[in-house]
C-alpha positions as CSV (number, residue, x, y, z in Angstrom):
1,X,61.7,-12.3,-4.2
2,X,62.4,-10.7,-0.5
3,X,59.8,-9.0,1.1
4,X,60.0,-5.5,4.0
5,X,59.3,-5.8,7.2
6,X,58.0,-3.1,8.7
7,X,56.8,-2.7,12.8
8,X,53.1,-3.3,13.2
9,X,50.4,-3.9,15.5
10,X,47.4,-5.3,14.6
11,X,44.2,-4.2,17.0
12,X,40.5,-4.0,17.1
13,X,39.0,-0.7,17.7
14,X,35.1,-1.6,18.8
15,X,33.7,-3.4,16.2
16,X,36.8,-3.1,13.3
17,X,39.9,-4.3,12.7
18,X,43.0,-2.7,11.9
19,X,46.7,-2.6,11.4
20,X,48.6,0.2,13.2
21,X,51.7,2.0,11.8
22,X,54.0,4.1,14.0
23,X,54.3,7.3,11.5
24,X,58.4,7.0,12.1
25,X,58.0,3.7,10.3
26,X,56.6,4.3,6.9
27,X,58.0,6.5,4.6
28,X,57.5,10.7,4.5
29,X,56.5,10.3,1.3
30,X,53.0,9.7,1.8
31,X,52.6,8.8,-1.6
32,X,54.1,5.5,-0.9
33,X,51.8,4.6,1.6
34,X,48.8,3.7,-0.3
35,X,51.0,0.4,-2.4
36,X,52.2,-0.6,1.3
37,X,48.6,-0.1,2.9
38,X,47.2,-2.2,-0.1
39,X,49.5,-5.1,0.2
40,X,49.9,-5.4,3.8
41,X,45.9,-5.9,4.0
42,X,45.8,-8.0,0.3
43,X,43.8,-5.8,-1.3
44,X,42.8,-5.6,-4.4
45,X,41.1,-9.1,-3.7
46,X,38.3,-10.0,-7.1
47,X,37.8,-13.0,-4.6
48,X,36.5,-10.3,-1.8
49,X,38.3,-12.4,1.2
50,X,42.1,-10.8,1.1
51,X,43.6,-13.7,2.0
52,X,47.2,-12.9,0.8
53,X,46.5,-10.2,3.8
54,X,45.8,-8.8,7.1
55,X,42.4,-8.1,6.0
56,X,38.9,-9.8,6.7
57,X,36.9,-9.3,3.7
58,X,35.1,-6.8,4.8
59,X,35.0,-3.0,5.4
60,X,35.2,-2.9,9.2
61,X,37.8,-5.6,8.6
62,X,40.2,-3.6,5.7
63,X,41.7,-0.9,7.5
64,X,45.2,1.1,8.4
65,X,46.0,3.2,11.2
66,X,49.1,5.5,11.4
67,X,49.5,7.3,14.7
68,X,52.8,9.6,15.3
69,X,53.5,13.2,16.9
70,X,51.0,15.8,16.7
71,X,50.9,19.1,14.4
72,X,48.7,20.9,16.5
73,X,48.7,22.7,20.0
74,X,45.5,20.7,21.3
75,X,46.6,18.0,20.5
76,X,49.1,14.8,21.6
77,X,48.9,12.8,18.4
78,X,48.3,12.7,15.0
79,X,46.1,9.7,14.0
80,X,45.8,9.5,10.2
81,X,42.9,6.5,8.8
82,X,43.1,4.4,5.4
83,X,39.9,2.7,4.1
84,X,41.7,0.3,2.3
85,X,38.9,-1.5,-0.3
86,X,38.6,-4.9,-0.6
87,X,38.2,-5.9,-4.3
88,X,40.0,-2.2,-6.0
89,X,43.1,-0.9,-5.8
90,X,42.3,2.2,-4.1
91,X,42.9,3.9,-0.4
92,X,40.7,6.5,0.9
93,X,41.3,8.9,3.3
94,X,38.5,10.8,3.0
95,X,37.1,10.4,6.5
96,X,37.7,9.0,9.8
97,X,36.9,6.0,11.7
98,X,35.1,5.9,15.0
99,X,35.6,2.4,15.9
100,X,39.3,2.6,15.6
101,X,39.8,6.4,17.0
102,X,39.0,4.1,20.0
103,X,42.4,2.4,19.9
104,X,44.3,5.6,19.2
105,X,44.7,6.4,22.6
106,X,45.4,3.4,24.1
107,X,48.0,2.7,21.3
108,X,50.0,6.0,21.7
109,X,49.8,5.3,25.5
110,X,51.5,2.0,24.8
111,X,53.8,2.7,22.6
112,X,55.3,5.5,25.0
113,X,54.3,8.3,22.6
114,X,52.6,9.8,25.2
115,X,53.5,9.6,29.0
116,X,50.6,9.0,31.5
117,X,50.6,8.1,35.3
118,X,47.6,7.6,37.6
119,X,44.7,5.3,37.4
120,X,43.4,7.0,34.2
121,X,44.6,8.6,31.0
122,X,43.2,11.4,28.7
123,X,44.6,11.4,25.4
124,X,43.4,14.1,23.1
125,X,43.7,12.6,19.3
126,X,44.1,14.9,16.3
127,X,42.3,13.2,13.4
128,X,44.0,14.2,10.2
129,X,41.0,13.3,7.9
130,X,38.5,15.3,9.8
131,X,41.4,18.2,11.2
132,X,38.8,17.2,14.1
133,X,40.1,16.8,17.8
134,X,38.7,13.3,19.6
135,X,39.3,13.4,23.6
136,X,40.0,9.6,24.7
137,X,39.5,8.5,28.0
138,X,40.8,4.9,30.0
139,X,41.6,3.4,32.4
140,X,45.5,2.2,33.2
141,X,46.8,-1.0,34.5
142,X,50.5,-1.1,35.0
143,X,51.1,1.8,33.1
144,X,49.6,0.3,30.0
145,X,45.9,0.9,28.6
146,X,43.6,-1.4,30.7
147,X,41.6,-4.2,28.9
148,X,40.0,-6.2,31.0
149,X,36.5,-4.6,32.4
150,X,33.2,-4.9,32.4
151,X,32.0,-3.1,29.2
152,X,30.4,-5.3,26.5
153,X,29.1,-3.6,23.2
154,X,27.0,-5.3,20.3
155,X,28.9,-7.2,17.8
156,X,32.1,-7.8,20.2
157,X,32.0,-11.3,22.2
158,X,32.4,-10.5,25.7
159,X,33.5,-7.5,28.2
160,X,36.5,-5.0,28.3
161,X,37.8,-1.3,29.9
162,X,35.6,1.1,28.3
163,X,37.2,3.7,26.4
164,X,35.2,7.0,26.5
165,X,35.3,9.1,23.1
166,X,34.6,12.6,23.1
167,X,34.2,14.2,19.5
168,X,34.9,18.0,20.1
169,X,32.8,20.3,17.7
170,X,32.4,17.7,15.1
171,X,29.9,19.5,12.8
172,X,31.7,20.3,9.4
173,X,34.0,17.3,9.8
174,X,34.1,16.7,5.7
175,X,32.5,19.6,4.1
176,X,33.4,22.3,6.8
177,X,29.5,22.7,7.7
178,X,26.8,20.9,9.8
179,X,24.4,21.1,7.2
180,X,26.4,21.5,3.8
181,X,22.7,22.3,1.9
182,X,22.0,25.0,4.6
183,X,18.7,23.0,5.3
184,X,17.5,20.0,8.0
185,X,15.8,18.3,5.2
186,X,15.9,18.5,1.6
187,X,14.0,16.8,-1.6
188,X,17.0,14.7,-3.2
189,X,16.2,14.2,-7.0
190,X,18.1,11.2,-7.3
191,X,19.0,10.5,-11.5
192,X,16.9,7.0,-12.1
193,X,14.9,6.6,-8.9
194,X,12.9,9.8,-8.6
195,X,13.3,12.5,-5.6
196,X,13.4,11.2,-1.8
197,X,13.1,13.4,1.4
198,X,16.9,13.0,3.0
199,X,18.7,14.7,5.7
200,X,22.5,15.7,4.1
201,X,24.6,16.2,7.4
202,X,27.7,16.2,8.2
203,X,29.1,15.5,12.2
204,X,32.5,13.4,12.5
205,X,32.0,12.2,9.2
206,X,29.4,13.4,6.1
207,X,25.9,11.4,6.0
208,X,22.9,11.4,4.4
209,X,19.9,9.5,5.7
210,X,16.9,8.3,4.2
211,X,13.7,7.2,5.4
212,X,13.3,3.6,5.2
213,X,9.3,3.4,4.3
214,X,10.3,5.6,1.2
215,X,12.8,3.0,0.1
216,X,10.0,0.5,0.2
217,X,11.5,-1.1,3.6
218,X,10.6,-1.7,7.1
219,X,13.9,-0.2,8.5
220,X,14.6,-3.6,10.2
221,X,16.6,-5.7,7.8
222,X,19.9,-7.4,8.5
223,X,22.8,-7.7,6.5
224,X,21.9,-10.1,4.3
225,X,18.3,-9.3,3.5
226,X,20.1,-5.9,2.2
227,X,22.4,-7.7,0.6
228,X,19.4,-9.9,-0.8
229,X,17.9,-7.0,-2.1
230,X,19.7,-5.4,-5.4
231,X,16.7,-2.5,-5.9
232,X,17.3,-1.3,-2.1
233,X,20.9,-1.5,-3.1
234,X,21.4,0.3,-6.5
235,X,18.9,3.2,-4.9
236,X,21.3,3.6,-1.8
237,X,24.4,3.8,-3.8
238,X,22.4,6.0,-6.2
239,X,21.2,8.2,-3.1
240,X,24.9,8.6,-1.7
241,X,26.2,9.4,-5.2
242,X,23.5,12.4,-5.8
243,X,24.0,13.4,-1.9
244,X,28.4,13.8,-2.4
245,X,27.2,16.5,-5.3
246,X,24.4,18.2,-3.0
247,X,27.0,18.3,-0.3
248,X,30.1,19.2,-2.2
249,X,31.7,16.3,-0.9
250,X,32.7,15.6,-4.7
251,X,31.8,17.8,-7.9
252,X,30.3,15.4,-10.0
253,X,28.5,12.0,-10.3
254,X,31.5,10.3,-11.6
255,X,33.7,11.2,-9.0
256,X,31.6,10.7,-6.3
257,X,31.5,6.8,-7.1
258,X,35.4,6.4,-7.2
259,X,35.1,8.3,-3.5
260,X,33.1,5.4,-1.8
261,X,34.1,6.1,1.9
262,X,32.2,9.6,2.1
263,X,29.0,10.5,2.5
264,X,27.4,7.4,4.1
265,X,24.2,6.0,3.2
266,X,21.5,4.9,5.3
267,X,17.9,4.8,6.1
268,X,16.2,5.2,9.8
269,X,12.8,4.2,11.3
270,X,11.1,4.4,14.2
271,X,11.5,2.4,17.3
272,X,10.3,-1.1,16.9
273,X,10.6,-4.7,17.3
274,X,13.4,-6.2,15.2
275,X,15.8,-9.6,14.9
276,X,19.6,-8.7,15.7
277,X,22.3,-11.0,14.2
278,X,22.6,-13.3,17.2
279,X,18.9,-14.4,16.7
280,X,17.3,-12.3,19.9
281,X,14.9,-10.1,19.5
282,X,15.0,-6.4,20.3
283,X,12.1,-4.2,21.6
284,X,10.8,-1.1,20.3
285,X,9.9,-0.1,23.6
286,X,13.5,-0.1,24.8
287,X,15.0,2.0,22.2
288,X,14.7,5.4,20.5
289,X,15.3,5.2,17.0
290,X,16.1,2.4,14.4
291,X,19.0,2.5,11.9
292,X,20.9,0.9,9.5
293,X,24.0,2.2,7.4
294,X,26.2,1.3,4.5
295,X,29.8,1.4,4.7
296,X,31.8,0.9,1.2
297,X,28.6,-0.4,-0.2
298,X,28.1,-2.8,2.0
299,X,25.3,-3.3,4.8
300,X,27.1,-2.6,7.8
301,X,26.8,-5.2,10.9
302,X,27.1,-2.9,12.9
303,X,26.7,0.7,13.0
304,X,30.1,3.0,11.6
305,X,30.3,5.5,14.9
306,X,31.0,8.0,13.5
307,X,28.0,8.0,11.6
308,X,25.9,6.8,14.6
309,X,27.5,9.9,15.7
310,X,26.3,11.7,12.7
311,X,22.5,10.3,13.4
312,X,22.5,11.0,16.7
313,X,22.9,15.1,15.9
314,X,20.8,14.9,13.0
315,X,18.0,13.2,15.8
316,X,18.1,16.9,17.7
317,X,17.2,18.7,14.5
318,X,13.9,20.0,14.1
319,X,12.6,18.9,11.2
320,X,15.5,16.3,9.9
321,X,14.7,13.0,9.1
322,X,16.1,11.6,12.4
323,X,14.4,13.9,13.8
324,X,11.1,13.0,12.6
325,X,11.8,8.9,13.4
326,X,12.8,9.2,16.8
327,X,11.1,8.7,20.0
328,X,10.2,12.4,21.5
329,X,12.3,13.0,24.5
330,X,11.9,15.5,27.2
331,X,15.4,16.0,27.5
332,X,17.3,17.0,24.3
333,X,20.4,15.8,26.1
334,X,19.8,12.3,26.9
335,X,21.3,9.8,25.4
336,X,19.6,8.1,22.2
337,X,19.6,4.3,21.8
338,X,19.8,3.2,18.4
339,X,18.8,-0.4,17.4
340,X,21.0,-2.0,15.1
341,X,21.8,-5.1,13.7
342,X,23.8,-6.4,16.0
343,X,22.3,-5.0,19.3
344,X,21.5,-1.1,21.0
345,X,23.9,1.3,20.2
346,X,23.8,4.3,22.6
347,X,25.2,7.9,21.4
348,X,25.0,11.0,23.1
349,X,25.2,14.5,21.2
350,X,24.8,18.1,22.5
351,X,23.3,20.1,19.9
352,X,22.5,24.0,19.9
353,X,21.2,26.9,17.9
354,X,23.4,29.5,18.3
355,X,22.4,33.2,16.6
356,X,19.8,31.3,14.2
357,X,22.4,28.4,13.2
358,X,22.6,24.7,14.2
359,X,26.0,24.2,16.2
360,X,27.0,20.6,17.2
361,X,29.0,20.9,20.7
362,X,30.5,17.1,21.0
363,X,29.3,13.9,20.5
364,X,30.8,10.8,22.7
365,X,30.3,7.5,23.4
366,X,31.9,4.2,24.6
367,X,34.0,1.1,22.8
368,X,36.7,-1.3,23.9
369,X,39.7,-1.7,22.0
370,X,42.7,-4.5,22.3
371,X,46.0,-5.0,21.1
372,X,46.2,-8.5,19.6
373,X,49.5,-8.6,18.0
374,X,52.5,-7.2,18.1
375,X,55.4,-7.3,15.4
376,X,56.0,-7.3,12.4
377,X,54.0,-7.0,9.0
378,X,55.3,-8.6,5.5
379,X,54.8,-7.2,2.3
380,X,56.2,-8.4,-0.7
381,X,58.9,-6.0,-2.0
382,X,57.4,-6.7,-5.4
383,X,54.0,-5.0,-4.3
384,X,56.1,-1.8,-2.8
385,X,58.9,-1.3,-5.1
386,X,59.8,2.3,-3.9
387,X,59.9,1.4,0.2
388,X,62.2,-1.8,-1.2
389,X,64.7,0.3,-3.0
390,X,65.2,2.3,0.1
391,X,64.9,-0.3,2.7
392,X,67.6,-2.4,4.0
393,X,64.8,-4.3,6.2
394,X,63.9,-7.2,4.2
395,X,63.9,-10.8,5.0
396,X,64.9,-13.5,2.3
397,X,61.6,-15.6,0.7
C-alpha cells in the first residue's frame, strides 16, 4: 500500500510539540483534515505512546498546526490548532494553543508567508479557534526567525530568542464573554461530588478553577501524584464537565465529555514551598500564586499558556478564586509568577472595569520556539483514503 507525502515541519512551540501544515498543502475540504491529522500523529493509540506517529504520547506532545493567508484586515496569517487525542479517534479544534501560537510567527516568517527586514519582526496571528488576534514578536538572524538567545523557560532544556506573545482582548475567546455565568465566583453543584466554589472564566481559552484545599489537596502535587490519585481525578473531570454546561461551552453533560480540549480544569493555592519535576525546590516567598492544570485529562507538566493566561486575569478579579489565592500586590499590573510543576511561570494581564463590567485588555508573555525538521510527513494512503484518490504525491511501500 503507497502512502502521501505531504510538506511538513515539525517544531516545538514552548513546552509542546507539533507538526506544521502550510494551508496550500492540505486539502480545502477541511473535512479531510481530521483522518490526515490523526494518522500523521498515530492517533488513536489504546497503547497511549503513538508510535506509528509523530506524536509523543502526550497532550503537549499530539498536536497540528496549519498556518496560511489571513481572512482578516488585522491580521497577516491564519493559524488554525488541532488537539489531536492520543488513545480516540477524534480532533478538536475547540480552542487554541499558547505554546505553539509561539511558533506561528516565526514559521510564517520562515516560510516567506510574510516578508520582514530589520533586526526584529512583528507578526500579528489570527487564531481561527478563538477569532482572537495574538501579536508575535522576535528577533531575526539572516532574515530567518532567531533561535539562539538567552531565554530559558521551565520544562525546555536550555536557552533560546525569546518570542514575545501579546494576546489582544482575549476575554470571550470560547464563549464570547469574560465571565460566561456573569459572576467572579460561583457555587458549582457538581452531579456526584457535591457543590464547590469555582471561578468559570474565559480569557484565550475557557477555564474553570478550583480551590485546591476544597479538593482535599495541598495545591502542590506533580504529575504523577495526580495521576496517583483517581478521587482528585474523577472530581476534576466531573468539575470541567458541570463547568462546559454553566459556561455554555457545550449543552449537556454528555457532550461536554466528547469535547475534552475546552474548559480546562484546574485547582490554585497560595504561594508556597513545593518540589518541581527536576527535584529542586521552589519558594513560596518567590512566587505569587500556585497552580496546576489539566490538559485532555491529563496533569499537565507544565502549565497550558493559554490558561496560565486565563489564571493570570482571573488573579485581578475581585472576589475570583485566583483572586482570593494570590499574593496581594500593590500594583494590579505587575506581573504574576505562577509556580508550577516544572518551574515559575510569569504572565502578565491588564485587566479593567469598564462601565460596571470586567474587560481583559491583553495578556502576553514569553516562550522560545524552534524548527527541528523540515520535510516531509508519511501517512498511509489507507488511513486518508479521500487525499489518496486525489493525490498524485505518493511514494511506493
Amino acid at each position: 500500500m503507497s502512502q502521501l507525502k505531504i510538506p511538513a515541519v515539525f517544531m516545538r512551540g514552548g513546552t509542546s510539540n507539533a507538526v506544521v501544515f502550510n494551508a496550500r498543502d492540505l486539502p480545502r475540504d477541511r473535512a479531510q483534515w481530521d483522518e490526515i491529522f490523526l494518522a500523521a500523529i498515530g492517533s488513536p493509540d489504546p497503547y497511549g505512546r503513538q508510535l506509528d506517529g509523530m506524536g509523543g504520547g502526550i497532550s503537549s506532545l499530539s498536536k497540528v498546526c496549519v498556518v496560511g493567508p489571513p481572512t482578516r484586515d488585522d491580521a497577516d496569517i491564519d493559524y488554525t490548532f488541532a488537539q489531536v487525542q492520543v488513545k480516540e479517534a477524534r480532533v478538536d479544534y475547540g480552542g487554541n494553543c499558547g505554546n505553539m501560537s509561539s511558533a506561528m510567527g516565526p514559521f510564517a516568517v520562515d516560510e516567506g508567508l510574510v516578508k520582514v527586514s530589520g533586526p526584529d519582526a512583528l507578526v500579528r496571528v489570527h487564531n481561527t479557534n478563538t477569532k482572537k488576534i495574538i501579536w508575535s514578536r522576535f528577533s531575526l538572524d539572516g532574515g530567518m526567525a532567531a533561535v539562539d538567545g538567552n531565554l530559558a523557560i521551565p520544562g525546555v532544556a536550555g536557552t533560546g530568542a525569546p518570542v514575545k506573545l501579546e494576546f489582544r482582548e482575549p476575554g470571550g475567546a470560547t464563549t464570547g464573554k469574560l465571565l460566561p455565568t456573569g459572576n467572579v465566583a460561583d457555587i458549582l453543584d457538581v452531579p456526584g461530588c457535591g457543590k464547590y466554589r469555582v471561578s468559570m472564566v474565559d480569557a484565550a481559552n475557557a477555564c474553570v478553577f478550583a480551590r485546591a484545599a476544597d479538593l482535599g489537596v495541598k495545591g502542590t502535587e506533580l504529575p504523577d501524584e495526580i495521576d496517583a490519585n483517581p478521587d482528585l481525578l474523577s472530581k476534576l473531570a466531573a468539575i470541567r464537565i458541570a463547568a462546559s454546561v454553566a459556561m455554555g461551552v457545550t449543552r449537556t453533560a454528555e457532550e461536554a465529555e466528547k469535547r475534552a480540549m475546552v474548559p480546562f480544569v484546574g485547582f490554585v493555592s497560595p504561594p508556597q514551598d513545593a518540589k518541581t519535576l527536576t527535584g529542586e525546590t521552589l519558594k513560596g516567598t518567590e512566587v505569587d500564586l500556585t497552580g496546576r492544570m489539566m490538559s485532555n485529562g491529563q496533569p499537565h507538566r507544565a502549565l497550558p499558556l493559554t490558561a496560565s493566561l486565563c489564571m493570570a486575569v482571573a488573579a485581578r478579579l475581585l472576589g475570583s478564586v485566583v483572586f482570593d489565592a494570590i499574593r496581594p500586590a500593590g500594583n494590579p499590573e505587575s506581573e504574576i509568577r505562577i509556580a508550577m510543576p516544572s518551574g515559575v511561570l510569569t504572565v502578565a494581564a491588564t485587566v479593567r472595569k469598564l462601565e460596571g463590567q470586567w474587560y481583559a485588555e491583553q495578556g502576553a508573555f514569553y516562550r522560545t520556539q524552534r524548527r527541528m525538521f523540515e520535510g516531509h510527513v508519511l501517512v498511509r494512503a489507507s488511513r486518508a483514503p479521500r487525499m489518496a484518490a486525489a493525490s498524485g504525491n505518493r511514494r511506493g511501500a
